[in-house]
N, C-alpha and C positions, 0 to 999 in steps of 0.2 A: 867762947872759942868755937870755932868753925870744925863739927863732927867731919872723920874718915868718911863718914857715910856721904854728907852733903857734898865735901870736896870728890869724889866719885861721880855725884850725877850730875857734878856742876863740870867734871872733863870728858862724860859722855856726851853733855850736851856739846860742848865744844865743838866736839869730835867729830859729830853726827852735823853740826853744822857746816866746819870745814867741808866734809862728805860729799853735804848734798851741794852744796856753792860750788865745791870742784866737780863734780860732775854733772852741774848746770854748767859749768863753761866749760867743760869739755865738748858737750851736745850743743852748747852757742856754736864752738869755734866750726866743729865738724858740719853741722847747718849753712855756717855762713859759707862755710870752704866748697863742700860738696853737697849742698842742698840742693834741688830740685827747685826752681821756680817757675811757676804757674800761676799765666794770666788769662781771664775767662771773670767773665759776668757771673752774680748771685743769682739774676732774675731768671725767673721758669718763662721756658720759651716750648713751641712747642715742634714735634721731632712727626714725620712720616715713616711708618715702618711698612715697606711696601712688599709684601709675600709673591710672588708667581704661581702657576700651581700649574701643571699639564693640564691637555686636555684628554686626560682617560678620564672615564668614567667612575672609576672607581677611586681615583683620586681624594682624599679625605685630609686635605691639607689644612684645609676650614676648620676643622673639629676643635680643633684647640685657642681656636679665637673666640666660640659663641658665648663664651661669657665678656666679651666685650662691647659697649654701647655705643661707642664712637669709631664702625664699621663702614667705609665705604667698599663698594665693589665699582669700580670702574669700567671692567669687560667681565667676561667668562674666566679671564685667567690671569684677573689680575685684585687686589683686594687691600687697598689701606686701612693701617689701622693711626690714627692719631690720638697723639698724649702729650697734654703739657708737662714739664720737669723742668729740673734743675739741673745742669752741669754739675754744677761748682757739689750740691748733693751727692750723685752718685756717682761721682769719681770719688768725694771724699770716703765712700760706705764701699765700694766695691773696687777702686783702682790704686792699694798700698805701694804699690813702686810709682806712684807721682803723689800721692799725700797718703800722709799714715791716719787708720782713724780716729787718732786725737786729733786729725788736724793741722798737721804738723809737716811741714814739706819734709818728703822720703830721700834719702840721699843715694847719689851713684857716685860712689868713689872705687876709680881707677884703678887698673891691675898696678901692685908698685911699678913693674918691669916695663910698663906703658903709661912714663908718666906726663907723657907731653902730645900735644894733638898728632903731630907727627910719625910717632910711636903706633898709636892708634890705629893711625890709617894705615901707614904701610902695613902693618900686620892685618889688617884685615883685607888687602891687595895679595900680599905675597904669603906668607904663612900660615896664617889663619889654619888652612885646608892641611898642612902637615902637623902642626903642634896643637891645633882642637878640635878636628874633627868632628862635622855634626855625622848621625847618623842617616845611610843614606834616604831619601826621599823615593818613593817611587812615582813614575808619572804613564799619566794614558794623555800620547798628543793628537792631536788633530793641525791639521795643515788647511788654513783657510786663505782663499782666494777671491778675492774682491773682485766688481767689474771692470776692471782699467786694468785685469791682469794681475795686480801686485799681492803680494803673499805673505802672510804672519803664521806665526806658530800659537796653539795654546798650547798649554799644560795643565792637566787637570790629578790631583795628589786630595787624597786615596783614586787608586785606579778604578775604574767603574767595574775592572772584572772582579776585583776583591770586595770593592764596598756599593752594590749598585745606587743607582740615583735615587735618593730619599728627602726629606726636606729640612737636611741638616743646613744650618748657614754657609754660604759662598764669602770666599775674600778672594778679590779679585787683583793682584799682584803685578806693578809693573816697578822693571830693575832701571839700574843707572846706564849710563852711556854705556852702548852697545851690548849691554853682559842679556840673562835671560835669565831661567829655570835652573839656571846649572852653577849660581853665584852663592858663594858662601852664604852672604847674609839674605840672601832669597829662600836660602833652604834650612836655615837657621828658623828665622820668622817661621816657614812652612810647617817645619816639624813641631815647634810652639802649637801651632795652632790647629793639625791636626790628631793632635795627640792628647788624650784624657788632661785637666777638665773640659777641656773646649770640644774638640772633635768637629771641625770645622772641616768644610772642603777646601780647597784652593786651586786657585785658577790662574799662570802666569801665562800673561802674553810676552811671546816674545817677539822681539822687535822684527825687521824684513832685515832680512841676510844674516841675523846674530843669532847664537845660540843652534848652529844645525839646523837654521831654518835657510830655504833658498833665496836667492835675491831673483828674481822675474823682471821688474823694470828697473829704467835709472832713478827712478822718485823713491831716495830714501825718506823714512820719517825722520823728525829734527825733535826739537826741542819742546815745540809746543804743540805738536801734530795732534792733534784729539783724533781723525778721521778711524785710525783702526782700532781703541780704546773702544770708541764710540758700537763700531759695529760687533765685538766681541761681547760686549754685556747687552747687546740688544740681541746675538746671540744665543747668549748664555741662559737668558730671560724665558727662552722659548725651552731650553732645553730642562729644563730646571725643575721641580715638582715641589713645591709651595715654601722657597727658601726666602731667607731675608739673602741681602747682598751687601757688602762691606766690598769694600777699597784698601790700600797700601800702596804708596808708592816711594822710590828709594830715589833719590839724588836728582838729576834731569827727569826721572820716571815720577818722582812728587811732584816736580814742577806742571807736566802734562797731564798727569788726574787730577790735581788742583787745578788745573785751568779749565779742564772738562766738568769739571764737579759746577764751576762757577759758569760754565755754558749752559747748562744744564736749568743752573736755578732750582725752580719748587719742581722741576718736573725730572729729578734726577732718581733713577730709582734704586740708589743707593740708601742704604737706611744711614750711613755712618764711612769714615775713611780716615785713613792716618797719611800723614806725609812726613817724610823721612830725609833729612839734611838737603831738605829742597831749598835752591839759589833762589827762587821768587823773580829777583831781577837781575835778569843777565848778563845789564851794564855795571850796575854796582860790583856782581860779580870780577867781571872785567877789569875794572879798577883796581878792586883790592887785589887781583890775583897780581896783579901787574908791579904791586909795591911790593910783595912777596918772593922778590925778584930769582936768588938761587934756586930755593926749594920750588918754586913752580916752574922754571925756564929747565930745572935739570931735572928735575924728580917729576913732578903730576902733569906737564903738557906733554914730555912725551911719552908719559906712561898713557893716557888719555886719547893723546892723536893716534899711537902706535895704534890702540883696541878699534878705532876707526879704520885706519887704513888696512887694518887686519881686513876685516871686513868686506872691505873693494878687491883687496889682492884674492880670497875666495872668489870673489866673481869678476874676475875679469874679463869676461866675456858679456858683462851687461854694464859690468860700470871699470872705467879707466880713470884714479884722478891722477896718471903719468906722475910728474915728479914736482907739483904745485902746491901740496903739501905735505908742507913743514911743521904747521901749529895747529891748534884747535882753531885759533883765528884765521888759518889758511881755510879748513874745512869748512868754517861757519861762512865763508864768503861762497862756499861753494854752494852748498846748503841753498844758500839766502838765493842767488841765481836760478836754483832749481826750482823754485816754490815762488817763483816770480815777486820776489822781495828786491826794494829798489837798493837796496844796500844792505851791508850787516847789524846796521845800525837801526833801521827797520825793524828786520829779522828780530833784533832783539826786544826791543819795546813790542811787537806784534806778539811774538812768544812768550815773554815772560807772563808768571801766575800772578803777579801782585795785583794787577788792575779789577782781578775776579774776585778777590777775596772777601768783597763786600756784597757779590751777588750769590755767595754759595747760600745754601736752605736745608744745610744739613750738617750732622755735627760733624767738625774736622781735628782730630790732634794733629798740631804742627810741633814736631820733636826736632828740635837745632840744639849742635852745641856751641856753646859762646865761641873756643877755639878751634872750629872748625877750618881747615886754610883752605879749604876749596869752595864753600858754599860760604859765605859771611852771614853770621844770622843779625846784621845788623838790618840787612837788607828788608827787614818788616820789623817797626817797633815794637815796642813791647805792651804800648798804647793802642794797638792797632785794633784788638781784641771790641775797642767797644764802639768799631763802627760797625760790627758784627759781632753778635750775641751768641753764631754758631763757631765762634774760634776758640779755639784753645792753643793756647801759644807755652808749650812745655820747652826750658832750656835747662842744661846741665852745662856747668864749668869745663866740662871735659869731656872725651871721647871722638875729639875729630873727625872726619869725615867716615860714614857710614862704620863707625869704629864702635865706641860703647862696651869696651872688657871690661870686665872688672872679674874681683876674684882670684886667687894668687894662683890657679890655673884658666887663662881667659878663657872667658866664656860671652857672649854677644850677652849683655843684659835688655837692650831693645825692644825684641817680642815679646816680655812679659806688661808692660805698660801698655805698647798696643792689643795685644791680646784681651788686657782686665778690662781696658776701653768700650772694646766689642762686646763682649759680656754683659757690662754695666749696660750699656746699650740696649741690646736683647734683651735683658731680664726685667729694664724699667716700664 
C-alpha cells in the first residue's frame, strides 16, 4: 500500500511539473508574441574606432589607448584603433533590451492603452509631450553656413558652458521629416544618453528651415541629401578632443545617415550608428502607403505634408510652393525638380538607403517595427543581414512608427537598446 508520505512527493512532483511547463509556455507564448528578433552574423568581423583629438598641446586623448597594439595614427589629430569581434557576442553580454544573457530574445511589449501601431504613432506625434514628458534637454546651437549660402542648425546637449569639451563620446542625431532638436523622441533618445551610465554628448542637426533654423536659399534638403550630414561631422571632427562618434538617425533622417554611412564605406569616421523606423526604399514605401488608404490619405500625409509646408509658409520670402501642394507626392515632385532629378521616380531610387547597405563598414542597428504604417520594414529582408556582416537587422511586433511605449505609464523604450549598442561598442 502506497505511504501518505510517497503520495505527497508523488503530487509535489506533479505540481512542480505542471509549474514549470506552464511557465515554459507562458515565456513561449510572450517570446513568440513580443520577442525581439534579431538578425546579424556569429562571425567576428572587424570594427574602426576612430578618436579625433585637438590640436592643443596638452591634449592627452592618447593616454588611454597606449595599452593597445593595433594603433594606427593617420594625421596629428586623428588615431585608429582596430579589433576584431563579434556582434552577435557583445550584444548578447552587454545589450539586454535586444537579447537577455541567457540568450534568449528580450521582449517589448506594448503599453496596453497603445495596442495597435496606430495608437503608437499618433501618440508619439500628438501627446507624447503632454502625458510623458521627458525632461527638458538643454542645447548650445551653432548656425552653420555652407558656400552656396544655405544654412543648418547644430545642437550640441550638454552645453559647452556647463560641461566643456572633453573626450566624452559624440552621437550624432538626425530627426524625421522636417522636425529637429525639439522632437519628442529626439529628446528622449538625448536625455538616455546624456545622462549617467552613458554620459554621451549629442549633437542634432537640424534640417534648413526646421527647427528655428532659417531657410537662406530655395535648395531644401530631401530625403537622401547627405551634402550637410557630411559637412557637420567633418565639423564636428575638428572641433572635438579625442572622442569616438556614433550616429542615430529617426525615420527619413535614418534613411540619409544610412545612406551617408554607405557613401562613406571604410572611410566613415563614425565608430557605430543606429537607424530608426528607416523606409530604406522610398517606392516600396510608396506602395504600401498607398494600400493603407484612410489612415494614410486622412491621418499621416497630411500630417506630414502640413510639417513641410509648415516650413515654406515660415519662409516665404525665399521659398513659394503657392497652392501645388496637396501631398507628400506633390512635394516630392517638387523636391525631385530642385535637385535636378528627372522625375520622382528617380528621386526615389536615387535617394533611398537600400542600395548602401552592402557598402557600410561599420556596425549599424537597424530598429523597425513589423507594424509600422509609414515605413514598411518589409522594405529590407530579414536575410539581408548576410550580404553584410555590419548589419543588425532588430524588429519588434509592435510600436509603429518612431512609437515604441511600453509601460502602463509610456515611456519611449527605444534609447535604451540603442544606447546599450554604443556602449557594447566602446567598451569592446
Amino acid at each position: 500500500m502506497v505511504s501518505v508520505f510517497t503520495m505527497a512527493i508523488l503530487a509535489a512532483s506533479l505540481a512542480l511539473t505542471a509549474y514549470l511547463f506552464f511557465r515554459h509556455s507562458i515565456r513561449s507564448f510572450f517570446v513568440w508574441w513580443f520577442g525581439v528578433s534579431v538578425y546579424m552574423t556569429a562571425e567576428p568581423l572587424q570594427i574602426s574606432k576612430t578618436y579625433f583629438h585637438s590640436e592643443k598641446e596638452q591634449d592627452n586623448a592618447l593616454d588611454t589607448l597606449d595599452s593597445h597594439s593595433d594603433i594606427t595614427k593617420l594625421d596629428q589629430n586623428t588615431t585608429v584603433l582596430k579589433k576584431k569581434i563579434s556582434l552577435r557576442e557583445i550584444i548578447t553580454k552587454a545589450c539586454p533590451s535586444i537579447i537577455t544573457p541567457k540568450g534568449e530574445p528580450a521582449m517589448f511589449i506594448p503599453s496596453l492603452q497603445l495596442f495597435n501601431s496606430h495608437l503608437q504613432t499618433l501618440y508619439n506625434s500628438y501627446l507624447a509631450v503632454k502625458r510623458a514628458p521627458v525632461p527638458e534637454v538643454e542645447y548650445d546651437r551653432e548656425v552653420f553656413t555652407n558656400e552656396d549660402g544655405s544654412t543648418f542648425a547644430l545642437d550640441w546637449s550638454p552645453p559647452f558652458s556647463k560641461v566643456p569639451p572633453n573626450n566624452r563620446p559624440v552621437v550624432v542625431m538626425v530627426s524625421g521629416i522636417a522636425g529637429g532638436s525639439h522632437e519628442y523622441y529626439v529628446k528622449a533618445c538625448a536625455k538616455v544618453l546624456i545622462s549617467e551610465p552613458y554620459n554621451y554628448r549629442v549633437l542634432v542637426i537640424n534640417y534648413r528651415g526646421c527647427s528655428r533654423t532659417p531657410l537662406t536659399t530655395t535648395i531644401l534638403a530631401h530625403g537622401g541629401f547627405t551634402t550637410d550630414i557630411r559637412t557637420a561631422i567633418n565639423y564636428a571632427k575638428k572641433k572635438l578632443h579625442g572622442s569616438l562618434m556614433f550616429g542615430i538617425g529617426f525615420s527619413i533622417g535614418a534613411n540619409v545617415l544610412t545612406k551617408y554611412v554607405g557613401e562613406e564605406g571604410s572611410n566613415c569616421p563614425l565608430t557605430a550608428c543606429a537607424s530608426i523606423c528607416n523606409p530604406f526604399d522610398f517606392k516600396i514605401a510608396e506602395v504600401k502607403n498607398s494600400k493603407n488608404k484612410f489612415m494614410y490619405k486622412y491621418v499621416y500625409n497630411p500630417y506630414l505634408t502640413k510639417a513641410l509646408i509648415n516650413v515654406a509658409d515660415k519662409n516665404k520670402h525665399i521659398l513659394n510652393l503657392g497652392d501645388h501642394a496637396k501631398t507628400i507626392s506633390d512635394i516630392d515632385d517638387i523636391v525631385s525638380e530642385s535637385h535636378n532629378f528627372e522625375s520622382r521616380e528617380e528621386y526615389y531610387a536615387k535617394a533611398s538607403s537600400k542600395p548602401y547597405l552592402k557598402k557600410i563598414a561599420i556596425p549599424i542597428l537597424c530598429l523597425n517595427s513589423i507594424d509600422d504604417p509609414v515605413c514598411p520594414s518589409e522594405a529590407v529582408e530579414k536575410e539581408y543581414y548576410k550580404l553584410n556582416p555590419y548589419l543588425v537587422l532588430v524588429r519588434t511586433y509592435f510600436g509603429g512608427h518612431l512609437g515604441f511605449f511600453n509601460g502602463l505609464k509610456p515611456n519611449p523604450w527605444h534609447p535604451e537598446p540603442v544606447a546599450e549598442f554604443f556602449k557594447a561598442i566602446e567598451q569592446s
